[in-house]
N, C-alpha and C positions, 0 to 999 in steps of 0.2 A: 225622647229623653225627658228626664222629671224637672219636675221646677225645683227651685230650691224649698218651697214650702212643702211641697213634696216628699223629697230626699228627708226632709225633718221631720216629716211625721213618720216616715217608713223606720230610720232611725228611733225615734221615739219607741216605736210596736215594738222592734226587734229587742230593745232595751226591756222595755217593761217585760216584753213577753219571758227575755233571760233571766231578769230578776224571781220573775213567779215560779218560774221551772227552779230555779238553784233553793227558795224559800219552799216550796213542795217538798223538796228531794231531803233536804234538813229535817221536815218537819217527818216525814215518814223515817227516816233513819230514827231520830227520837221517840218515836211510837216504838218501834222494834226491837231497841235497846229495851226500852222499860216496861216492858210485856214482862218478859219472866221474874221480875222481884214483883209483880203485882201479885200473880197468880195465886200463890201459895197463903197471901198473908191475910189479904182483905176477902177469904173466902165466906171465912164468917159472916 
């Protein structure tokens, strides 16, 4: 069994780790959205 400093850190990981995954997954959706008004304009 974990100790309870333990169970807090494992906690901790599994948080930070869902925060990074949800702030990745936004960050590429916004990439993929604003790809095609780029293309056309700033060719120049």
């Amino acid at each position: 069994m974990l100790t309870p400093p333990e169970l807090t850190l494992l906690f901790l990981g599994i948080v930070v780790g869902l925060g990074a995954a949800i702030v990745w997954l936004i960050w590429e959706i916004e990439q993929t959205m604003s790809k095609p008004t780029r293309r056309g304009d700033h060719a120049r």
